[in-house]
N, C-alpha and C positions, 0 to 999 in steps of 0.2 A: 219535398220531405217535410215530416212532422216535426223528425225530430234525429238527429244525428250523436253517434258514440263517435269518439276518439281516443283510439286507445293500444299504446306503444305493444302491448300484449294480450294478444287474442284468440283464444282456441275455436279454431275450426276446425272442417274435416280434413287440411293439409299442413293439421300443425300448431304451433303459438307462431300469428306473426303479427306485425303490426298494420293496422286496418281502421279504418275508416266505415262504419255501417251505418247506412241509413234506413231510416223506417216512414211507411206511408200507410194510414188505416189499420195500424195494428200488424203491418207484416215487413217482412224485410224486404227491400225493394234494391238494395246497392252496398255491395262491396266493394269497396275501393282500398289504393293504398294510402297510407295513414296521411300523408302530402296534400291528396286528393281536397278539392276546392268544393267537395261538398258541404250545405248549407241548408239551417233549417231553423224556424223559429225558437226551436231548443238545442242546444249543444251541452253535450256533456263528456268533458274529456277527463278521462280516468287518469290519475296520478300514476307517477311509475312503480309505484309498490303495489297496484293495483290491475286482475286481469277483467276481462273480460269473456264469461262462461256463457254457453247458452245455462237456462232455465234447469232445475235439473228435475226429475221424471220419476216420483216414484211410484211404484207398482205393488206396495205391500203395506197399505196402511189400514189399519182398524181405526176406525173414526165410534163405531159405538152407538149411534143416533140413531133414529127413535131408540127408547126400552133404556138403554143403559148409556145416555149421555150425562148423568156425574162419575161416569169413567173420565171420557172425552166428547167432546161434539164436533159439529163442522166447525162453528165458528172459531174453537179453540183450536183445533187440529191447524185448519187451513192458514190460521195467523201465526204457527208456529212453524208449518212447513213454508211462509212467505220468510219468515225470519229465518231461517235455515236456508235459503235460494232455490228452494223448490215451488216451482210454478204450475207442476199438474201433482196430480194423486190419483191414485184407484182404489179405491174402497171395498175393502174385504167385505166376504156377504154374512160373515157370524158377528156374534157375541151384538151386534142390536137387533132389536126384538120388535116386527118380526123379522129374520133373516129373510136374505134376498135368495128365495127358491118359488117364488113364481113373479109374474108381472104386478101382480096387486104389490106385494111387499115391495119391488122396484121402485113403484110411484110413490109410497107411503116415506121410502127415504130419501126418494129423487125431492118431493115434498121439504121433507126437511131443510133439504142442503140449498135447496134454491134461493131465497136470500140472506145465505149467511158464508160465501164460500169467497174467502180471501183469493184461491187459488182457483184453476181450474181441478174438476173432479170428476171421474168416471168411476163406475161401478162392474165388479165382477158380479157374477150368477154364482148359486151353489147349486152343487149336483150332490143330492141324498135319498137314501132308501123311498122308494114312493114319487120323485119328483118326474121321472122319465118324459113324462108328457109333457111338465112344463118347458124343457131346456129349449124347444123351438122357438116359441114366444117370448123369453127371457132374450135368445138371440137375435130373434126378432127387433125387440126393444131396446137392442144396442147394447148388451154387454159385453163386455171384452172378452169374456171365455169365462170357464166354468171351473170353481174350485171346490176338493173332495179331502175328508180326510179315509185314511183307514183303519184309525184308532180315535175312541173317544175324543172330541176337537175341545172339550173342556165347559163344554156349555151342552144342557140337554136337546134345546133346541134345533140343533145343528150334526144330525145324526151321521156317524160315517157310513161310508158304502162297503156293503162284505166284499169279502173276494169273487165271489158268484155274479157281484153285479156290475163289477167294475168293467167288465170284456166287453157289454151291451152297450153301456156309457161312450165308453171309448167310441165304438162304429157308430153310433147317434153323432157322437159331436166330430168325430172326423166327416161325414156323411155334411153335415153343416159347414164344413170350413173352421170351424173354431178348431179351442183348444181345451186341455183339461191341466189345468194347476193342484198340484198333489202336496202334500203334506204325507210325506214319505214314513211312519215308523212302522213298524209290524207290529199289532195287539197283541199276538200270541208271545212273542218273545220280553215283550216290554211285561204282560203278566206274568211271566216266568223268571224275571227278574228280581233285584232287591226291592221290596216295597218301601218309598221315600217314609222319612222319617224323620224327625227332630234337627237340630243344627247341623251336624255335619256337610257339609259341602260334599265330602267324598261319598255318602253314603245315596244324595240322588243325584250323582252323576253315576251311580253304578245301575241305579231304577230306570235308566234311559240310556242302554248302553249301545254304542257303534253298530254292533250286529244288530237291532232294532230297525235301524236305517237304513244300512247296507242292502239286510235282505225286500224290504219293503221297496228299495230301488231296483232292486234286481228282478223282482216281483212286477214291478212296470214297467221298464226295458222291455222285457218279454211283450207283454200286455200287447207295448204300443208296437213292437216290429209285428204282429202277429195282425193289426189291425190299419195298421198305416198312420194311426193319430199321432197328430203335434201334443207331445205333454211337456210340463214343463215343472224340477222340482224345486221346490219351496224350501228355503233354509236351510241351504246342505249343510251341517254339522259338523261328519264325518268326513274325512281326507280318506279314507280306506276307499271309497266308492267313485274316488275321482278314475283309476284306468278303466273300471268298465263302464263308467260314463265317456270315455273317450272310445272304448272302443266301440260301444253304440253306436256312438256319434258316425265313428269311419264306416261302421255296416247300414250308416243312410236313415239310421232311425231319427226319428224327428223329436228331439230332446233338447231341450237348454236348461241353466242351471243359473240360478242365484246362491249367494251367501248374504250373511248381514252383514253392517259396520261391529256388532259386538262381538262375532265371530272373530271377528281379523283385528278385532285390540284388545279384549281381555283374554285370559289363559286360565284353567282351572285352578294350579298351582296359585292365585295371589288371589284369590275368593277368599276375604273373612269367614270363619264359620258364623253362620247367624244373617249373615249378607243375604236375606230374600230378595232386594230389589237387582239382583243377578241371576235369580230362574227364569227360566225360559226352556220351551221347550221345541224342538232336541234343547241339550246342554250346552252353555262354552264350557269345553274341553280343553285339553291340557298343550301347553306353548309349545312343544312340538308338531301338534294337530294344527295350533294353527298358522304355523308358517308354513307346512303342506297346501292349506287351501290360498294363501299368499302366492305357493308356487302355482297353485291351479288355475287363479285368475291370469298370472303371466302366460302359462300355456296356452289361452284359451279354452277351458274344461267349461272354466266356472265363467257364466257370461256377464252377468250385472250383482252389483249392489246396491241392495234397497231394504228400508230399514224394520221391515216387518214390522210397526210401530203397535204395540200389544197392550197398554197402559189401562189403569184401576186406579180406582180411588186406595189409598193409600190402608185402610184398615184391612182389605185385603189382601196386603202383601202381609200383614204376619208380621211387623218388625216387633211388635213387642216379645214375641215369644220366637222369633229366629227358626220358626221352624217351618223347614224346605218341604214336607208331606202336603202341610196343609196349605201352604202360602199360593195364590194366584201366580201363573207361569208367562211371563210376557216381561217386555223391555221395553220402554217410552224412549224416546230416541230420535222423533223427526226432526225437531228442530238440530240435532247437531252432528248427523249424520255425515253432512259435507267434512268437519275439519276433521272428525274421529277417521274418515278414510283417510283426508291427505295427511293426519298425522302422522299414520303408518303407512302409508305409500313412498311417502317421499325420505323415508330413512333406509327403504328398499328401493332404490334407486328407478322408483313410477316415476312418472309426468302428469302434469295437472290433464295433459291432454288424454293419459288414460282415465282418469279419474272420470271425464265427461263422459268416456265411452260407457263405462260400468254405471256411472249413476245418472246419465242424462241418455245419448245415444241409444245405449242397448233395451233400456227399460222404455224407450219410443217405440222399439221396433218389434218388440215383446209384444205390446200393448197394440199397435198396428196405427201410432199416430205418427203419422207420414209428416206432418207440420210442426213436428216437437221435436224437441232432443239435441239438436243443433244449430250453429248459426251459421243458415243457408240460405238461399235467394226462397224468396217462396215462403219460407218459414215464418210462423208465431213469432213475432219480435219481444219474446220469452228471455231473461236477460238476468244475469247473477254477478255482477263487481262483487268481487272478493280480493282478497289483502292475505295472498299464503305465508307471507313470514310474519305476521300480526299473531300474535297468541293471547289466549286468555285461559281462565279457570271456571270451570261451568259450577254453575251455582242453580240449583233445583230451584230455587222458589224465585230466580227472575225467568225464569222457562216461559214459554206459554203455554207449555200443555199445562191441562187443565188441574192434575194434582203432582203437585212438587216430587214425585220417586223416579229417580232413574238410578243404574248402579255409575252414570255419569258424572254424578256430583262429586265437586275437588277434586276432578281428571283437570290437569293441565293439557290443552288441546291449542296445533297449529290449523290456522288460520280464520279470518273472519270474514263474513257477510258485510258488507258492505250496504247493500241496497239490493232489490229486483223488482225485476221490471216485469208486468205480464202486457204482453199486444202493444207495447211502446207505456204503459204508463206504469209508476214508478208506485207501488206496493209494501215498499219496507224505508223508508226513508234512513231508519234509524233502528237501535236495537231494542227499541220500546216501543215501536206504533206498526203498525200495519196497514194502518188505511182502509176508507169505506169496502164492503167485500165488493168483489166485481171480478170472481172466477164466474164461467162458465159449467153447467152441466154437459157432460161431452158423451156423446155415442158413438159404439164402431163404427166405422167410413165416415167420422165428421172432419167438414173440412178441418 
């Protein structure tokens, strides 16, 4: 062994129990019980206010590099999701320039990210008006699946797919094995709405309303039974669209669904007016919305959360003038993703052991990284010591992402990061450093 944990509380796939794991070259090689006379030139035995998580996995981050990295970059994103105890990322294909809608654009950010990536990092493909020939070669060159929106995605760059095109998409990327990730609203209804405007809070959550969502799910339900494709939706919102996401589901259609962390802890009802660093789009909606999607993760509806990480330079958001029309729509969020769930998990009577599933396990197997997500024989010795009854108050400008706005600031949030580990060596030591980068570039089917 390299290097051995000890540690009274330990989530695996049968549970918190206490365990004994050791690591050889970066992978787990021995699960023992915690007794166990395992031995390694490093020992690190975690205190008892402290557990031991796999790595966690997230699947929805906008990093922004090339074109618009004084949003965000690698280097800032990756050392904030290492502070946060996430150990992989997937990098959304918008808002950096140029977006990933062929191979050249691929290598142009794969380029970027290569010595600057705390964490490990893989990249989605986009699929838009025009691209059809590229998606072979995009999957070709390892990306995890293809995402589309069907309403402006907020950047011109990054055009959505009409309704006419979306059927063809679909039998291309099921025909390939992949998948297609959607950003769920309906244009038509969202122009038919209230047009966002000035401070109110209530006036653009009425310009982005549930029916916008709803119908635009039920719009690709269809799609994908008619075609066979794996799709998968982006930021469910809406709790209204959770039973015929189940009932999909039981007629065999090949569907899963994410929510965020900001979903499931703020509520519309306690939005300041003027509060821009709380748009996003869909909206958070109102506190009975979202203890619906709380219910929806218990049933299994809603499969992972991951933190959609959306972030701008700060003159963007609009604070001087509070106005939600013009303000940039996105929530910076990866660094504290982990405690903002188990804050609200564990008052709804979750276990940290679900928590892994929604934010480590399920976002592995979403992604198709067979080596992530867990701590199992075989696995990325990928590693998160956390401290669930530690609390603290989030303060924006010690963050790491790159500009200070989250609507997280002066949330009181349970539990802390402690340290993680990627492939046995230790990444976060503390809640100010990160350590030299030494994530990997990862491709689908990498070991």
């Amino acid at each position: 062994m390299d290097l051995v944990f000890r540690a009274r509380r330990v989530v695996t796939a049968y549970g918190e129990v206490a365990r004994c794991v050791g690591v050889r070259g970066g992978e787990i090689v021995a699960i023992e019980p915690y007794d166990s006379p395992l031995t390694a030139p490093e020992v690190v035995e975690l205190g008892d206010d402290e557990v031991l998580l796999p790595g966690l996995v997230d699947t929805h981050v906008h990093v922004n590099e090339p074109g618009r990295t004084e949003w965000e970059g690698f280097a800032s994103a990756t050392a904030a999701a290492a502070l946060g105890g996430v150990t992989t990322i997937v990098d959304m294909p918008l808002n950096s320039i140029p977006p990933t809608i062929d191979v050249a654009a691929l290598e142009v950010k794969r380029k970027a990210a290569e010595t600057q990536a705390h964490v490990d990092v893989g990249f989605w493909g986009g699929a838009v008006p025009g691209n059809e020939n590229e998606l072979r070669g995009l999957h070709d060159a390892g990306v995890f699946g293809f995402k589309c929106f069907l309403l402006h995605s907020g950047v011109d760059e990054f055009r959505p797919l009409p309704p006419e095109d979306l059927e063809g998409v679909l039998r291309r990327i099921a025909a390939m094995g992949s998948q297609l990730i959607v950003h769920a609203e309906d244009s038509d209804a969202i122009d038919r709405a209230e047009t966002p405007h000035g401070e109110l809070y209530a006036n653009f959550l009425a310009s982005r309303p549930r029916g916008a969502e709803n119908l635009a799910i039920a719009w690709l339900l269809e799609r994908a039974r008619w075609t066979g494709a794996r799709v998968h939706v982006l930021h469910l919102s809406s709790s209204d669209a959770l039973p015929m996401l189940a009932s999909a589901r039981r007629d065999g259609v090949r569907v899963t669904v994410e929510t965020c962390p900001h979903y499931l802890t703020f509520d519309a009802e306690e939005v300041p007016d003027g509060a821009t660093q709380f748009k996003c789009c869909p909206p958070i909606r109102e506190a009975e919305n979202r203890e619906l999607l709380w219910q929806g993760l218990r049933d299994g509806v809603i499969d992972i959360v991951v933190s959609d990480h959306s972030p701008c330079t700060a003159d963007l958001k609009h604070l001087d003038t509070g106005d939600f029309g013009t303000a940039w729509g996105g929530i910076a969020s990866l660094q504290v993703g982990l405690p903002a769930v188990w804050s609200g998990a564990r008052v709804r009577g979750h276990t940290l052991a679900d928590v892994v599933e929604w934010m480590a396990t399920g976002p592995a197997r979403l992604a198709g990284l067979a080596h992530k997500g867990s701590i199992a024989l075989g696995n990325d010795a990928d590693f998160c010591v956390f401290a669930p009854d530690d609390a603290f108050v989030v303060d924006a400008h010690r963050l790491a992402h790159r500009n200070p706005v989250t609507p997280y600031d002066g949330r009181a949030l349970s539990g802390v990061v402690r340290s993680t580990w990627l492939r046995g060596s230790t990444i976060c030591a503390d809640s100010t450093t990160s350590g030299p980068p030494a994530g990997r570039l990862l491709r689908r089917g990498d070991r």
